[in-house]
N, C-alpha and C positions, 0 to 999 in steps of 0.2 A: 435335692429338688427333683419333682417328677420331669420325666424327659416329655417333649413335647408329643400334642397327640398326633398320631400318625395320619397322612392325608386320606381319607376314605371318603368316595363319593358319598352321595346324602341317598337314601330311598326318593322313587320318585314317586315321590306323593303329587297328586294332580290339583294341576294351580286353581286356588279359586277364581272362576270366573269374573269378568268385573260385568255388574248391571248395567245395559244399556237402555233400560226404560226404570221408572221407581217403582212398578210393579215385583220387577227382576228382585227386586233389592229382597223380597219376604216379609217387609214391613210393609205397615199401616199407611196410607198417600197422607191419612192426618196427622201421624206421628212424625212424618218425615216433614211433615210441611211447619208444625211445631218447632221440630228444631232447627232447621233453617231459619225460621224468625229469630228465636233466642242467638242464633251466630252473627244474623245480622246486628239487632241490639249490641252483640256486645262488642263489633267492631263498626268505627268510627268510617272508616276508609273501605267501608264491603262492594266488591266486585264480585263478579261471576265466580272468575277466575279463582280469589281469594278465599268466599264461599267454600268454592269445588274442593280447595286444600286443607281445610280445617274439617269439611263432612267427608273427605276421603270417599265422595263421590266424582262422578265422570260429570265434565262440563253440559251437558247437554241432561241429566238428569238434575242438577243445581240450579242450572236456568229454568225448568218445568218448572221446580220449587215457587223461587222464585218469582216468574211470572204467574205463577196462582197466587199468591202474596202478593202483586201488584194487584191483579184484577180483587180481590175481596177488602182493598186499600188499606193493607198492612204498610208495605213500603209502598217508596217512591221512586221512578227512575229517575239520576239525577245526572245521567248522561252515557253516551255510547264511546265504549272504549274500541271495542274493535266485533267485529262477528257475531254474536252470541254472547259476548261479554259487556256485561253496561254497570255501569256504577248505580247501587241502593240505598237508600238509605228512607231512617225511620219516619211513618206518620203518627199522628197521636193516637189514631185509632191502634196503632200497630205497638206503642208502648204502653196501652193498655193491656192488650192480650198478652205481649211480654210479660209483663209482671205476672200477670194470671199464672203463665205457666210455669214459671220460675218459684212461683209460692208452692207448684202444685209438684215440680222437678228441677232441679237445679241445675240440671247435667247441659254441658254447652260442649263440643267437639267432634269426635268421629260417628258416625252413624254406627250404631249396634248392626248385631247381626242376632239372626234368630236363634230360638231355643235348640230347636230342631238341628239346624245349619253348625253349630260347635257342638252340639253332641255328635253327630254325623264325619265332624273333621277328626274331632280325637277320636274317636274309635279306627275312623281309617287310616289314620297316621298310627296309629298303635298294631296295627294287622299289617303294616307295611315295615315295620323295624325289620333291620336286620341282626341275622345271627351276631353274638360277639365270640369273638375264637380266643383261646390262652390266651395267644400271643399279645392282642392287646389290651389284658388284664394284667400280666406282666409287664408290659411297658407302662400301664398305669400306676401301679405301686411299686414302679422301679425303685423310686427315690425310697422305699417305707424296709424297715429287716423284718423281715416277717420269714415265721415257718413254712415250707410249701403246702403243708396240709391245711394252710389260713389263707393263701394264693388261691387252693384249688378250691374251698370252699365259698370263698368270694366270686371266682369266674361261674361257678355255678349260678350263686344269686345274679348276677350282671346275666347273664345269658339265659337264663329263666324265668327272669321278672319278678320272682318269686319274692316277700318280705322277709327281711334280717331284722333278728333279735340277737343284738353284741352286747355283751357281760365285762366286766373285769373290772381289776384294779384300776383306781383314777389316775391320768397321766401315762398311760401307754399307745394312747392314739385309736384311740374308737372315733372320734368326728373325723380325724383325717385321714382314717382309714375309709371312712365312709364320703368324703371328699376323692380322694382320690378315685376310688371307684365310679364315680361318677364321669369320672373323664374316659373310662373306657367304654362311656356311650358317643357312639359319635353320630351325626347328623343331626339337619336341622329342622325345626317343626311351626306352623303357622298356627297363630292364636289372634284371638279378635279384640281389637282395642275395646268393646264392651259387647253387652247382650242384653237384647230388649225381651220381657215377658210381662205382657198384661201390661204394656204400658211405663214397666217400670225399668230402669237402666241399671244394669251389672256390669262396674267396669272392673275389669280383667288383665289388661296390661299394667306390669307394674314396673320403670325402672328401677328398681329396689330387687327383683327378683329376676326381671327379663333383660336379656343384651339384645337388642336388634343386630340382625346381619345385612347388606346389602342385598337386591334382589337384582342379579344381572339375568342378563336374555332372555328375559321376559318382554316383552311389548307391550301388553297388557293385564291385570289381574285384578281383583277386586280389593282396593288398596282399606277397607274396611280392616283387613287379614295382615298379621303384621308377620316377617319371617325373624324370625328369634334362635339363637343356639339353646339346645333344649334347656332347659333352668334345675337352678336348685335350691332349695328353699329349706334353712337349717332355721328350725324355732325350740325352743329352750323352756327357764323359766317361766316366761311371759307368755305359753299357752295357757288357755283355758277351755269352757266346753264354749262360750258364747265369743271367739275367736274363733272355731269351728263352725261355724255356720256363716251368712251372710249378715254385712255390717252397715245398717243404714245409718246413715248420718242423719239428724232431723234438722242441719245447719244447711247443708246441700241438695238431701233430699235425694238419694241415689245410694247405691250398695255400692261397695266393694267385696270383692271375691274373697272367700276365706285362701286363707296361704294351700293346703290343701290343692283347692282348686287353680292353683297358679303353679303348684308345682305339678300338673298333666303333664305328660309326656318327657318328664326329667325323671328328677329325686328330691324325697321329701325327707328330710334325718329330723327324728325326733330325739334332740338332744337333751344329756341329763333328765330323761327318763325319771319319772317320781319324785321330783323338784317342784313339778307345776305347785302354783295356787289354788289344787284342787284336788282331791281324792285322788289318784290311780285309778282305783276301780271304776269310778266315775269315768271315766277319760277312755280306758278298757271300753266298755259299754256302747259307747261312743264309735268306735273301730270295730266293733262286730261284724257289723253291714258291711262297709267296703272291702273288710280283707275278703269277705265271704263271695262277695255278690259284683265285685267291683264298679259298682254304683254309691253315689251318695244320695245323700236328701239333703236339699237344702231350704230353710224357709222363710219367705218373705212374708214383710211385717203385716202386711192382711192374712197370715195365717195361710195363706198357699205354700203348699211343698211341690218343691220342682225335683224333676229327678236330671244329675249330671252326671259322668263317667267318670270313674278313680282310675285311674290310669299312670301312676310312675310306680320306682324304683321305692317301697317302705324301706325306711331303716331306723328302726329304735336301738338308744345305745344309754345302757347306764352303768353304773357302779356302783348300784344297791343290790342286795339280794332278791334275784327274780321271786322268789320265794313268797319273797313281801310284798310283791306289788302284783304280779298276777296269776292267776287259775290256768288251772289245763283248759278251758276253753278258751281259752285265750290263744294259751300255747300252739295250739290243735290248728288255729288258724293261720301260722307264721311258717313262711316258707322252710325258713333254717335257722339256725340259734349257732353260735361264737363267741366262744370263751375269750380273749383278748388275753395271754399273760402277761404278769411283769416279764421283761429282758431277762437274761441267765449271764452269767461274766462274759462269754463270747460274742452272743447280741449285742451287749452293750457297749463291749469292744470296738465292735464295727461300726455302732452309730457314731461311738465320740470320733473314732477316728476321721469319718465323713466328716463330719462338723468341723473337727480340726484344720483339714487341710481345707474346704470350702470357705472358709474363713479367714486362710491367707498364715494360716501359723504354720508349723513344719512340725509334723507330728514325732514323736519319742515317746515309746511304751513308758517312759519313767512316769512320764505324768500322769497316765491312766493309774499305775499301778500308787502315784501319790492320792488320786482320786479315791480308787479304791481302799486305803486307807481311812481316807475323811467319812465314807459309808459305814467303814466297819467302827469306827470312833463314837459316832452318832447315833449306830445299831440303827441304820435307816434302809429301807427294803432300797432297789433297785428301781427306777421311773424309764422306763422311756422317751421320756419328753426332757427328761435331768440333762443327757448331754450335750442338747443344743443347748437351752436354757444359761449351764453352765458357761458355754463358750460364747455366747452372746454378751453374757455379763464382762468376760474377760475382753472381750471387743471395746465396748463400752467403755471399761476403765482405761481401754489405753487410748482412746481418742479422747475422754476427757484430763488427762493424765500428759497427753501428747509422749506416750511409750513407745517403742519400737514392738512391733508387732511380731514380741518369743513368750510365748510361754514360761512360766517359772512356778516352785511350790507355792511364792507366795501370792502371784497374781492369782491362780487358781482357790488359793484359802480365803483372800478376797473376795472373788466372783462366788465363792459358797457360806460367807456370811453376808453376804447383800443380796445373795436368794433365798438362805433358810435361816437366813437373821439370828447366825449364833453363830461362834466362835472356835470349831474345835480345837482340840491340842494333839497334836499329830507327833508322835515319835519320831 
């Protein structure tokens, strides 16, 4: 297992501001006043207060809202709770205009932030990273056996920003190799629960991709901005080009951000590399611009292109022959390229041994060396990923078995025909 990441302050990136008038905010006074109606609608029980916590505005620009929605007789006051705080609720005129907008956007929650305002963060939070040094590139793949010149080549990509293109045999740890190196980014980065352009809402926060962190000693900030441990975003088969761009729904009526776009200011691993549903070259084509220009294009369904910043850590990782999937301009645009080998019998050594003892058995070369036999029986190359695999399996059967937890030849010729489904015959 990788050892934990080491404590290193964050960059001080500067707190977003919170708005204290709805001017402040960079939106439209109609857009904003829009969606405060659709909040109030969709709750039963709406207070100032309550309001203020779902638009992740400040009480006193909620209330403005609000009391412009009283005066144009959307809602109704239906009582004074305390200060600046009064209970709302809907008129008909006002569940009229609800619907309207709900046909016309669906989106109900935090108030976006502008186009401008998240271009402007990611770039600054990207000019403010700090250096990464060996040392915590090393402790990131402590847990991994790697060669040093696969160490030193990785601290490079992590400390340069630069994109990885990793090759090799299947099962030797290219996604976790590229996992891991993720952890020797450390700090933390603000992103905006959504973004408003022309009207239209791009949400951006994803718990699927994002961890939120607490925000201590802060007093105030613009709670629009959410703080997140930087993200990483691993997509596989299930890319395409039209996963690549912006996704509106025509049920909700509001985009979602491509993964891409959600992996700013972390790591994006583009796994199993030339598996997609879709040409390579296609997909290639596609990654021109950003490796190049590090900008995207994205395009909303009226046919507007927005321009956003590309901003993390690339890593494409497969085990096809580059060969076959893409051209030297391709190549030309990648930071650095890594070969990944199978293990060698001493690598290999040192993983199952790891796994042995981490697993609670008490390791004896005999059983490597009976392992090693079962490879040479089967004529089966060497995996990196075989020795945990293997000793998992052997975990497995003795807690369903209820075994004492030793090793034996034949637990282990067990645990390798319930992972490679065959039977060898071992001398």
């Amino acid at each position: 297992m990788n050892k934990p990441e080491p404590s290193v302050s964050s960059p001080q990136i500067a707190v977003p501001p919170a708005p204290l008038k709805a001017e402040n905010t960079d939106l439209d006074f109609g857009f904003l006043a829009d969606l405060a109606l659709k909040t109030v609608y969709a709750d039963a029980n709406c207070t100032t207060e309550r309001a203020a916590q779902k638009l992740k505005l400040s009480m006193s620009v909620t209330e403005n809202l609000l009391q412009h929605l009283y005066h144009e007789k959307f809602i109704e006051i239906r009582g004074l709770i305390s200060y600046g705080n009064n209970r709302y609720g809907m008129l008909d005129r006002g569940w009229q205009r609800a619907q309207q907008l709900l046909d016309m956007n669906g989106y109900i929650g935090p108030a976006p932030v502008s186009l401008p305002a998240y271009n402007e963060m990611v770039l600054r939070q990207s000019a403010a990273r700090d250096s990464i040094d060996p040392e915590a590139v090393r402790t990131a793949v402590s847990g991994l056996v790697l060669p040093q010149s696969t160490v030193q080549t990785l601290g490079l990509v992590a400390n340069s920003r630069r994109s990885l293109f990793m090759t090799g045999p299947s099962g030797n740890g290219k996604t976790t190799i590229a996992t891991a190196l993720h952890t020797a980014q450390h700090g933390e980065i603000w992103i905006p629960y959504a973004i408003e352009v022309d009207g239209q809402v791009i949400k951006v926060f994803d718990l699927h991709s994002h961890q939120p962190v607490p925000v201590t000693g802060i007093d105030r900030y613009d709670e629009r901005w959410i703080r997140i441990k930087r993200p990483i975003v691993i997509v596989g088969g299930e890319m395409t080009i039209e996963t690549m761009d912006l996704i509106y729904s025509t049920t909700v009526r509001f985009y979602e951000a491509p993964f891409q776009m959600k992996s700013n200011g972390g790591t994006l691993v583009i796994d199993d590399f030339g598996r997609q549903r879709v040409d390579p070259h296609d997909l290639l084509n596609r990654w021109i611009v950003p490796l190049e220009g590090r900008v995207d294009y994205l395009t909303l369904h009226t046919g507007k292109k927005i321009e956003v910043p590309f901003e993390q850590l690339l890593i494409f990782a497969t085990n096809l022959d580059p060969s076959d999937l893409v051209d030297d301009a391709f190549l030309r645009r990648m930071g650095y390229r890594l070969y990944i080998n199978a293990p060698d019998r001493e690598m290999y050594k040192t993983i199952f041994e790891q796994y042995v003892r981490a697993n609670g058995f008490d390791y004896d070369p005999k059983y490597l060396d009976y392992v090693f036999r079962l490879y040479e029986t089967d004529k089966r190359p060497l995996r990196g990923c075989e020795p945990r695999d293997l000793i998992q399996r052997c975990v497995d059967l003795c807690k369903y078995e209820n075994r004492p937890m030793e090793l034996s030849n034949d637990l282990l010729n067990l645990a390798w025909q319930n992972y490679f489904g065959v039977a060898p015959v071992v001398q």
